[in-house]
OpenMM code with the backbone's topology and positions (N, CA, C; nanometers):
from openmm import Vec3, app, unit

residues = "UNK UNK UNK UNK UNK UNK UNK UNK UNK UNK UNK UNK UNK UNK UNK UNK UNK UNK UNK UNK UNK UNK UNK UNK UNK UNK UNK UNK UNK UNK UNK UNK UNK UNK UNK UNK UNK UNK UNK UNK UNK UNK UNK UNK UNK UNK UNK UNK UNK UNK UNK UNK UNK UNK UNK UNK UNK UNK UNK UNK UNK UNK UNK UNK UNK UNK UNK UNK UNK UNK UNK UNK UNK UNK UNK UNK UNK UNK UNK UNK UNK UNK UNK UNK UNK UNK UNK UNK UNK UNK UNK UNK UNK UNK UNK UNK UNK UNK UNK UNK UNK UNK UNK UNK UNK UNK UNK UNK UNK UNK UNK UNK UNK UNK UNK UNK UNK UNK UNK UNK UNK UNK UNK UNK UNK UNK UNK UNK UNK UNK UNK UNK UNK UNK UNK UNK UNK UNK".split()
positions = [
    Vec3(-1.0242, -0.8447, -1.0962),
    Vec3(-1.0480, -0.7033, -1.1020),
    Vec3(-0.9625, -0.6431, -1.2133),
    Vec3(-0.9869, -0.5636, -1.2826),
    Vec3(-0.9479, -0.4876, -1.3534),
    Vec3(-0.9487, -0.3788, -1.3254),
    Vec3(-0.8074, -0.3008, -1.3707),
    Vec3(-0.7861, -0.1521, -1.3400),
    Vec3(-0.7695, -0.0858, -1.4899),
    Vec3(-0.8365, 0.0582, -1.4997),
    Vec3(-0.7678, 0.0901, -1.6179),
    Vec3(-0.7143, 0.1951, -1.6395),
    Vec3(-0.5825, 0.2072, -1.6630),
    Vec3(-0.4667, 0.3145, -1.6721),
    Vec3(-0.4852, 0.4316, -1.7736),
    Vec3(-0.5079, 0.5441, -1.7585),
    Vec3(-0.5011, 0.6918, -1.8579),
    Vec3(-0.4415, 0.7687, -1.8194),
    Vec3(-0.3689, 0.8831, -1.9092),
    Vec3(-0.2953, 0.9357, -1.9260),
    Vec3(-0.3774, 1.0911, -1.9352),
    Vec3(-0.3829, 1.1553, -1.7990),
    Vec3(-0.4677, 1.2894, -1.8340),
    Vec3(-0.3701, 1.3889, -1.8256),
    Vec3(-0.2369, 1.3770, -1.8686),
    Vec3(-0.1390, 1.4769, -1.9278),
    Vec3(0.0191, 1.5145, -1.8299),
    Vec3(0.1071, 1.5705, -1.9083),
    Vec3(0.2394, 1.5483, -1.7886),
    Vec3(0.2643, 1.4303, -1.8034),
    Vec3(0.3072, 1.4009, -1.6711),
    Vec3(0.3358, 1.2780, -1.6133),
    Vec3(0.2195, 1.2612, -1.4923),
    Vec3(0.1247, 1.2444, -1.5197),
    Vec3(-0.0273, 1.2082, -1.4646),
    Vec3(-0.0218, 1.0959, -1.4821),
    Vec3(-0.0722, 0.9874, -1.4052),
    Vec3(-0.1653, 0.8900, -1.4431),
    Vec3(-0.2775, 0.8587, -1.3227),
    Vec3(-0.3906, 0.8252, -1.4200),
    Vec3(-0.4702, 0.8193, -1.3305),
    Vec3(-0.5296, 0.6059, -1.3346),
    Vec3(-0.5890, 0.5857, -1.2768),
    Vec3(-0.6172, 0.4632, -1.2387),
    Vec3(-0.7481, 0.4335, -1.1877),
    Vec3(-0.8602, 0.3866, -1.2811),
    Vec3(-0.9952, 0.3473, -1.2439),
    Vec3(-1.0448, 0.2553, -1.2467),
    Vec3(-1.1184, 0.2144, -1.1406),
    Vec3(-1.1980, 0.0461, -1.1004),
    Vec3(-1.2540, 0.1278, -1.0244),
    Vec3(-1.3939, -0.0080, -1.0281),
    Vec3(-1.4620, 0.0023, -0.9077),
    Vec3(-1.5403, 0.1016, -0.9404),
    Vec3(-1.5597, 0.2303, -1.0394),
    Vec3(-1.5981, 0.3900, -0.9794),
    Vec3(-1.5607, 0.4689, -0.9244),
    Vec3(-1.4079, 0.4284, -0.9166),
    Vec3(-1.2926, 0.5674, -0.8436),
    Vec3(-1.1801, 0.6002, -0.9567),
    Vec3(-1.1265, 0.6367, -0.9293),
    Vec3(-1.0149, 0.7063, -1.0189),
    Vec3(-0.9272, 0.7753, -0.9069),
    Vec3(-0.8084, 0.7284, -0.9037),
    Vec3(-0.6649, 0.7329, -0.8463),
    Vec3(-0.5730, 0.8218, -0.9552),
    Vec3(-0.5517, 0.9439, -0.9202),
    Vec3(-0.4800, 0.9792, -0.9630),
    Vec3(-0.3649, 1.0042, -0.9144),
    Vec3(-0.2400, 1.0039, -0.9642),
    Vec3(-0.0981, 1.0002, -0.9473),
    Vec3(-0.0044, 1.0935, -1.0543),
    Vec3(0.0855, 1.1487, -0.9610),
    Vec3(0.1703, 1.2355, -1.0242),
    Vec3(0.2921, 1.2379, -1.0196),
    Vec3(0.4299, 1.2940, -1.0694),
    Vec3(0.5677, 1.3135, -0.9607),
    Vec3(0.5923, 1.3942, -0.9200),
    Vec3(0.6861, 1.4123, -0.8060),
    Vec3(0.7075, 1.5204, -0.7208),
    Vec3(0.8063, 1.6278, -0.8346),
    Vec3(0.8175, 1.7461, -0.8083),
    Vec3(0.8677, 1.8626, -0.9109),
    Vec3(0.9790, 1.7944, -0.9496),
    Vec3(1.0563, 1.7641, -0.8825),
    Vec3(1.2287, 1.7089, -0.9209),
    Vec3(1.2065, 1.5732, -1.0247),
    Vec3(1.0930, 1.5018, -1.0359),
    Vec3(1.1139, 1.4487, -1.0936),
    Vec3(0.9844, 1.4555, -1.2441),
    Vec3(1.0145, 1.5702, -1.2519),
    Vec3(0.9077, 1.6142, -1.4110),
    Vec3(0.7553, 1.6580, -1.3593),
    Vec3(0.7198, 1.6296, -1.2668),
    Vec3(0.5823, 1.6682, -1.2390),
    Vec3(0.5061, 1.7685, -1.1867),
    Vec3(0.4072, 1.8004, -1.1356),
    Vec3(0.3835, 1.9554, -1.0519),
    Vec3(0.3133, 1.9088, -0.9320),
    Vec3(0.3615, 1.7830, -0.8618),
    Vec3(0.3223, 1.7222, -0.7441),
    Vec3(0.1801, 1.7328, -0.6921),
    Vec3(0.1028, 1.7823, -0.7658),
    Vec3(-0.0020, 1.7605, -0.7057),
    Vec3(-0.1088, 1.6457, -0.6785),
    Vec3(0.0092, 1.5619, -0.6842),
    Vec3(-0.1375, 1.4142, -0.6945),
    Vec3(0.0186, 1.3182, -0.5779),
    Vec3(-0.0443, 1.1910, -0.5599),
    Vec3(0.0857, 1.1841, -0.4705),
    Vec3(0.1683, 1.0913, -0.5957),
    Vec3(0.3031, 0.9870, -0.5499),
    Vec3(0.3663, 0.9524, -0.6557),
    Vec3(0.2639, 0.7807, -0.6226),
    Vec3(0.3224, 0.6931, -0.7751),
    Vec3(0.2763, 0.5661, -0.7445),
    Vec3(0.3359, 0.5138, -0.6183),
    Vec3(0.4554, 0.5046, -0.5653),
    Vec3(0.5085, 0.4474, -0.4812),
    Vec3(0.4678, 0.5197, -0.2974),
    Vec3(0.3886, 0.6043, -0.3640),
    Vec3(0.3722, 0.6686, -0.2088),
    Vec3(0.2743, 0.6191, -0.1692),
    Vec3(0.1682, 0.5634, -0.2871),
    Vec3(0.0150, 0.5111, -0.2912),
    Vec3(0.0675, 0.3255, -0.2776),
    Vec3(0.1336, 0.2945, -0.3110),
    Vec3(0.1918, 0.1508, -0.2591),
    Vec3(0.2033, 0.1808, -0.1044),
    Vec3(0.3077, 0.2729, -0.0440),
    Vec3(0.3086, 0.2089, 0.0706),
    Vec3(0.1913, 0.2693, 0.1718),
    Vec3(0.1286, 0.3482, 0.1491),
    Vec3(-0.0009, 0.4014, 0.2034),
    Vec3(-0.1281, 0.2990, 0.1887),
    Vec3(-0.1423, 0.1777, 0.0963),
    Vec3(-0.1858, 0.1108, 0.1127),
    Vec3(-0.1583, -0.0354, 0.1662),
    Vec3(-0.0239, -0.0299, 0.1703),
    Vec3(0.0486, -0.1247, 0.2884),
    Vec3(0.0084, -0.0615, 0.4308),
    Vec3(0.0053, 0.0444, 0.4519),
    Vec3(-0.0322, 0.0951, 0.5958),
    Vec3(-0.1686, 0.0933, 0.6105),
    Vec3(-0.2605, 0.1182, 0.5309),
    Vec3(-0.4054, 0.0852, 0.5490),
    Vec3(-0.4451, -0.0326, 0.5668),
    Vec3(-0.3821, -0.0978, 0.4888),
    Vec3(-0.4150, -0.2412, 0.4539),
    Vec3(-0.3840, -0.2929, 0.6536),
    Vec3(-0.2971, -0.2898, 0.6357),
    Vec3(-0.2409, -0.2929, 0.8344),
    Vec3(-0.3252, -0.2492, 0.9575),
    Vec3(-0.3608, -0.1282, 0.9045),
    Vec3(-0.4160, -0.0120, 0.9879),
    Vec3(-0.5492, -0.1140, 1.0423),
    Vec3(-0.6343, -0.1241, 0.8843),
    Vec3(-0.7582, -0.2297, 0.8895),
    Vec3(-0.7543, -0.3097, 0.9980),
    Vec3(-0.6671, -0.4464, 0.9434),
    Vec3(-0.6350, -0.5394, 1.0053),
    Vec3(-0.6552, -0.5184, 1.1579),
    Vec3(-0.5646, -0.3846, 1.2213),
    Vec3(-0.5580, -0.4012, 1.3497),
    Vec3(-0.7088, -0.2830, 1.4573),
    Vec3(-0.7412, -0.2653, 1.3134),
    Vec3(-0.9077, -0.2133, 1.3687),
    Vec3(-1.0160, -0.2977, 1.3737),
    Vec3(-1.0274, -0.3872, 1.3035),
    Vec3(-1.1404, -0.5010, 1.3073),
    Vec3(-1.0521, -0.6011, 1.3990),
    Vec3(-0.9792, -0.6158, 1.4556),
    Vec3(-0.9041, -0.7057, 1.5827),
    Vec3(-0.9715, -0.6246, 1.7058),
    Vec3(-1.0015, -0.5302, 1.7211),
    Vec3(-1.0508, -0.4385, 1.8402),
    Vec3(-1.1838, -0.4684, 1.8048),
    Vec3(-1.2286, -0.4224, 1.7274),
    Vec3(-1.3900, -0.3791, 1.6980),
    Vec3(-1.4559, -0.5112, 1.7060),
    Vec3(-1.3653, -0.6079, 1.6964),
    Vec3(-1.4551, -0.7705, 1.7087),
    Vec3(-1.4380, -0.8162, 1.8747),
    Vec3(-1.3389, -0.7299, 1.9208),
    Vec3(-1.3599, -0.8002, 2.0668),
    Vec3(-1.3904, -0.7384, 2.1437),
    Vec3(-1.4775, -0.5779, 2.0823),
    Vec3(-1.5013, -0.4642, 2.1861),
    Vec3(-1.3978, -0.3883, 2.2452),
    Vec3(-1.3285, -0.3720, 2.2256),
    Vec3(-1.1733, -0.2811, 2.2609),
    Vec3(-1.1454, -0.1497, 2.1817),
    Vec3(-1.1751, -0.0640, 2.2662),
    Vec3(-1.1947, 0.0997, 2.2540),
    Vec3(-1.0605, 0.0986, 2.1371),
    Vec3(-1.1350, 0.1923, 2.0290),
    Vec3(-1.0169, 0.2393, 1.9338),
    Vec3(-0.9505, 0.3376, 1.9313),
    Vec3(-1.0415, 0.4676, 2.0522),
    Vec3(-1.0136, 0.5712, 2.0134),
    Vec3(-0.8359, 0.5604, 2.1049),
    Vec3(-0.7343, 0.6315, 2.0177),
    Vec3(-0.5700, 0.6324, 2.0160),
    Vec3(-0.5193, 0.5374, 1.9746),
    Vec3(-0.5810, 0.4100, 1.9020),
    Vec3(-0.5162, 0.3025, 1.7868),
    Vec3(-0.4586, 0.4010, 1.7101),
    Vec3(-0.3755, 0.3672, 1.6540),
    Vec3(-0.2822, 0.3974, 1.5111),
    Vec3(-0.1825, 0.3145, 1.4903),
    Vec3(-0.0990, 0.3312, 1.3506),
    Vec3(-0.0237, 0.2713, 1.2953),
    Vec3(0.0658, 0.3776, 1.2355),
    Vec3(0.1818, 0.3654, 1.2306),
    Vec3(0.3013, 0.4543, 1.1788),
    Vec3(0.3829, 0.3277, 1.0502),
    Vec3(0.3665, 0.3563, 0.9512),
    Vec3(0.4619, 0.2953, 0.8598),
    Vec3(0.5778, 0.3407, 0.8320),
    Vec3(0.7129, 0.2820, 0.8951),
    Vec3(0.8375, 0.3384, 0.8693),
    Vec3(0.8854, 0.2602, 0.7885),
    Vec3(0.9950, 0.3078, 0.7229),
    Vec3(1.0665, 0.2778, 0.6063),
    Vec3(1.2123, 0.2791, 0.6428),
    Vec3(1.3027, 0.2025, 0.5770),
    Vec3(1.4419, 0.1779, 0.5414),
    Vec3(1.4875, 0.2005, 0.4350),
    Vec3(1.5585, 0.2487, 0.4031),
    Vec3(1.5978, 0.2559, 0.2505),
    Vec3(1.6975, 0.2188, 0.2083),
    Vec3(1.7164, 0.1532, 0.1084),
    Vec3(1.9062, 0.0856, 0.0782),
    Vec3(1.9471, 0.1756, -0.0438),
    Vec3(2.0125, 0.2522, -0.0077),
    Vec3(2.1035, 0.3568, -0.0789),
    Vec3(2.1235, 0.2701, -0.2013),
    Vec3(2.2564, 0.1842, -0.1704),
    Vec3(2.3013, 0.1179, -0.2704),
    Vec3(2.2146, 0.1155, -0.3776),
    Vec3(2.1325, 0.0214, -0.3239),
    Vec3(2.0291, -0.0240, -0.4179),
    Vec3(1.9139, 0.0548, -0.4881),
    Vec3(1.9271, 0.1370, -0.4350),
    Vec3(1.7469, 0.2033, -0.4489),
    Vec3(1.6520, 0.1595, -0.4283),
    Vec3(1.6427, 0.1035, -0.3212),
    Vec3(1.4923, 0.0291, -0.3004),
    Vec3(1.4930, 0.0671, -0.1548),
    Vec3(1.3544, -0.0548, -0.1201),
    Vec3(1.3563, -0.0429, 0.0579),
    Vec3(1.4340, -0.1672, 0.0940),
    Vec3(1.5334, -0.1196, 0.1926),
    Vec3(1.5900, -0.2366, 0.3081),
    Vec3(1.4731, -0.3055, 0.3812),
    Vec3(1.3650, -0.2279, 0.4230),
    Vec3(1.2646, -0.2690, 0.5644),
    Vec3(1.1557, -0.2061, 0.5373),
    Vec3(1.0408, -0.2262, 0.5693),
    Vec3(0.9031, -0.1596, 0.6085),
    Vec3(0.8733, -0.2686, 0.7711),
    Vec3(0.8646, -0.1111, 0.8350),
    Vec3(0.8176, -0.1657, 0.9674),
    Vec3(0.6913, -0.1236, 1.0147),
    Vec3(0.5867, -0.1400, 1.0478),
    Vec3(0.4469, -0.1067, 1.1451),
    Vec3(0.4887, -0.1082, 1.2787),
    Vec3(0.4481, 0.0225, 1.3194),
    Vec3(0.4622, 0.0712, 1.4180),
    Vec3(0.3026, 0.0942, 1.5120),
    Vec3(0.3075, 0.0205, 1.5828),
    Vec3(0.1813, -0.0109, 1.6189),
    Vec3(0.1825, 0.0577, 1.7304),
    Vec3(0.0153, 0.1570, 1.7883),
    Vec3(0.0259, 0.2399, 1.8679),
    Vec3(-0.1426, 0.2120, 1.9238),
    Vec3(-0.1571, 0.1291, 2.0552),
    Vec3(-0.2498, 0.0460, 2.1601),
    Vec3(-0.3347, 0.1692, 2.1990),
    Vec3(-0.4138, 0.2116, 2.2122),
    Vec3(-0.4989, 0.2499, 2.2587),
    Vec3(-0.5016, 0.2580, 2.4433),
    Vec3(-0.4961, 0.3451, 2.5209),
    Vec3(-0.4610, 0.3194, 2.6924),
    Vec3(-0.5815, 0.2346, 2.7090),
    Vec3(-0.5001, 0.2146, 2.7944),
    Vec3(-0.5667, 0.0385, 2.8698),
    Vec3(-0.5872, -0.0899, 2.7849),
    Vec3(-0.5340, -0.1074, 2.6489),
    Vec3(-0.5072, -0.1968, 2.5725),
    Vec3(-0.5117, -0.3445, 2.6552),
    Vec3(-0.5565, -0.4611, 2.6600),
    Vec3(-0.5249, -0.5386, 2.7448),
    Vec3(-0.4095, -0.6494, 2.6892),
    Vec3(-0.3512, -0.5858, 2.7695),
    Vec3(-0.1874, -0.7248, 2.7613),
    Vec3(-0.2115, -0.8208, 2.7059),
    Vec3(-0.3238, -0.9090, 2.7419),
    Vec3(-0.3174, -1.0376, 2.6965),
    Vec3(-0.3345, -1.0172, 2.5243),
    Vec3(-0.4026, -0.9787, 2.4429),
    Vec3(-0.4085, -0.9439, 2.3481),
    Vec3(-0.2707, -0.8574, 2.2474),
    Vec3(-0.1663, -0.8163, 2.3311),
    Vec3(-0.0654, -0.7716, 2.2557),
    Vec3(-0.0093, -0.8183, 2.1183),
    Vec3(0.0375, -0.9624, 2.1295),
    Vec3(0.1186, -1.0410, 2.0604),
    Vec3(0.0099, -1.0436, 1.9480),
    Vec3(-0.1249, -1.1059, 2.0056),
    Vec3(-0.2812, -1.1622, 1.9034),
    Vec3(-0.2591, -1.0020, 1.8164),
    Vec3(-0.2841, -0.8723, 1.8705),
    Vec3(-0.2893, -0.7746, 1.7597),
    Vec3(-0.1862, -0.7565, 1.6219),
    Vec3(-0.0574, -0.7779, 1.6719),
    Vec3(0.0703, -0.8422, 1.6215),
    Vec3(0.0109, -0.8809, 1.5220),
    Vec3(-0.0154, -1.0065, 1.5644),
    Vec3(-0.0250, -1.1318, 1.3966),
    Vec3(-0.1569, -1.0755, 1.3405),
    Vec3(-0.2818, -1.0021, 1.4183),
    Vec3(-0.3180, -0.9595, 1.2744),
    Vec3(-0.2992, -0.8861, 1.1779),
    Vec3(-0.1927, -0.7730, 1.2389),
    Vec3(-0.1850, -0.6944, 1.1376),
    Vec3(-0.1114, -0.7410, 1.0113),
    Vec3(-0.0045, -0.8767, 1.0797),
    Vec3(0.1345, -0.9121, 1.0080),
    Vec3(0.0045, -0.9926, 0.8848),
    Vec3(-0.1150, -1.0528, 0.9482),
    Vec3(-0.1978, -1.0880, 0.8123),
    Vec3(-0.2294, -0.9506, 0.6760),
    Vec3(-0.2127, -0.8818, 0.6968),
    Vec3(-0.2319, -0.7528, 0.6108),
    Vec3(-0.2399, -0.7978, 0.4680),
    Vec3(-0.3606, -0.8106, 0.3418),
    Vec3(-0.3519, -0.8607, 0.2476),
    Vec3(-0.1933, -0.8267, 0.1783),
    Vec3(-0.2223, -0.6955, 0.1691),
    Vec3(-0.1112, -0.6316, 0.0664),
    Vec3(0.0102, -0.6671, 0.0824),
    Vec3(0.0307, -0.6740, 0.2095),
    Vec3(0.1651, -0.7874, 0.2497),
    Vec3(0.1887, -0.8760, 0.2435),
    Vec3(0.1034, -0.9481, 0.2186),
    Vec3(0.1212, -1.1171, 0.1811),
    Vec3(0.1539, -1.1172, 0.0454),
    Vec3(0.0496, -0.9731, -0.0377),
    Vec3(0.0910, -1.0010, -0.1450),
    Vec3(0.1902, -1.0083, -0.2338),
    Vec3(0.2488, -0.9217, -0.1132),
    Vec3(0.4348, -0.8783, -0.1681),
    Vec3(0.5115, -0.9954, -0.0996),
    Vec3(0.5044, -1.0475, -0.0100),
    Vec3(0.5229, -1.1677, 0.0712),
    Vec3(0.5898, -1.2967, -0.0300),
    Vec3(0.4654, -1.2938, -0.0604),
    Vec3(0.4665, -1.4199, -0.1932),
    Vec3(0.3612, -1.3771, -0.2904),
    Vec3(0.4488, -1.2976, -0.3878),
    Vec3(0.4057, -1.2215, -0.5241),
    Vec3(0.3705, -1.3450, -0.6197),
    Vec3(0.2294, -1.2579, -0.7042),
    Vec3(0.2246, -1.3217, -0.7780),
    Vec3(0.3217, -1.3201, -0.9450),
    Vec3(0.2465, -1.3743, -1.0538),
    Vec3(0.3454, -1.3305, -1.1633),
    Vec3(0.3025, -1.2433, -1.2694),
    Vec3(0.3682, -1.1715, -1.2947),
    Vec3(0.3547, -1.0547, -1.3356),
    Vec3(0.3782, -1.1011, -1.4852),
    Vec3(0.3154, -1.0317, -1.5576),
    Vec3(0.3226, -1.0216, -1.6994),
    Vec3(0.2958, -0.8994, -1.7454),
    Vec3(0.3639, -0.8009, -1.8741),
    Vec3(0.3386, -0.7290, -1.9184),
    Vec3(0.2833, -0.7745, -2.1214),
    Vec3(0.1785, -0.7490, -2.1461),
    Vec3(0.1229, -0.8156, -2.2565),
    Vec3(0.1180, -0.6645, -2.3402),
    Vec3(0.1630, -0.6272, -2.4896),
    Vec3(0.1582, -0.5543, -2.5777),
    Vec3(0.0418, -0.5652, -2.6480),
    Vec3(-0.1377, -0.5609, -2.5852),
    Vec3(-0.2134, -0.5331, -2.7092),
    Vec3(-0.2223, -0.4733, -2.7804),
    Vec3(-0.3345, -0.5038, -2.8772),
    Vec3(-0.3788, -0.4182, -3.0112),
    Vec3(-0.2450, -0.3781, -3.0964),
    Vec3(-0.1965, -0.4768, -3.0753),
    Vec3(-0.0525, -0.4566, -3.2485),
    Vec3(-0.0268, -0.5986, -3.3260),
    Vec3(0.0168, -0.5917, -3.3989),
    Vec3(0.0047, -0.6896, -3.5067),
    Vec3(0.0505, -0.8337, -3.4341),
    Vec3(0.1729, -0.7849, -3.3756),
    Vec3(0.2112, -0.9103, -3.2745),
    Vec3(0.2546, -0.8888, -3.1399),
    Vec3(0.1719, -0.9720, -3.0444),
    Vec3(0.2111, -0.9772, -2.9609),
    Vec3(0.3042, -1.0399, -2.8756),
    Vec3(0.3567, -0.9154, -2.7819),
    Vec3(0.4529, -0.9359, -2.7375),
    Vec3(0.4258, -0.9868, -2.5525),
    Vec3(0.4767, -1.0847, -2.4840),
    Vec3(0.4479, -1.0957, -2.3346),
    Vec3(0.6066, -1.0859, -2.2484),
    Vec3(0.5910, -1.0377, -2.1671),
    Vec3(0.7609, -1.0200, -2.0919),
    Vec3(0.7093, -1.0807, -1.9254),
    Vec3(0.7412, -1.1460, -1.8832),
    Vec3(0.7929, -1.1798, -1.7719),
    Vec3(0.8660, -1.0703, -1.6414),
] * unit.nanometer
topology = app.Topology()
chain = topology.addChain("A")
for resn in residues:
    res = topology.addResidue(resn, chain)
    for name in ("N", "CA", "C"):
        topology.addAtom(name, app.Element.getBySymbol(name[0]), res)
């Protein structure tokens, strides 16, 4: 798949495949006029979908009422560092959920593509086209 990155002004970027276009912005404090969300908010919002999925087609394949499923994505944050300490799924059963199935909903969500993909990342390359020489970084 290919995505392709433009610049529709500010600190905008927008992001199209498929026939959609993702646009992204920063919040005021950091140069932007927030109206689009940031990249990193759209990372972990699709870590929570990606989850969310997972633990909706686990119901919907064995007939198990969805309505009050949800998922809460919480976060940790390491000061020090600036990053995340933790991302946790917070998983929320539907009444009358059946027990035996608890743990089974568990591991599907823990299958969540996007998590695997961060799990065991692939390798990243940044490539400098269209200039005389190219450059690749690791």
């Amino acid at each position: 798949m290919n995505v392709e990155i433009e610049f529709p002004g500010g600190v905008q970027v927008a992001a199209r495949f498929k026939g959609h276009t993702v646009l992204t912005d920063q919040s005021r404090e950091h140069g932007g006029t927030g109206l689009a969300p940031e990249p990193f908010d759209l990372f972990l919002a699709s870590l929570g979908s990606c989850a969310g999925y997972y633990a909706l087609r686990f119901c919907q394949e064995r007939g198990i009422e969805t309505q009050g499923l949800g998922l809460t994505l919480v976060t940790e944050a390491d000061p020090e560092r600036k990053r995340l300490r933790a991302i946790r799924f917070d998983l929320h059963l539907p009444e009358g959920f059946p027990v035996r199935y608890r743990a089974a909903i568990l591991r599907a969500v823990d299958q969540c593509a996007v998590k695997r993909a961060i799990a065991e990342p692939p390798l990243f390359l940044s490539v400098a086209a269209g200039v005389a020489e190219t450059a690749t970084v690791a």
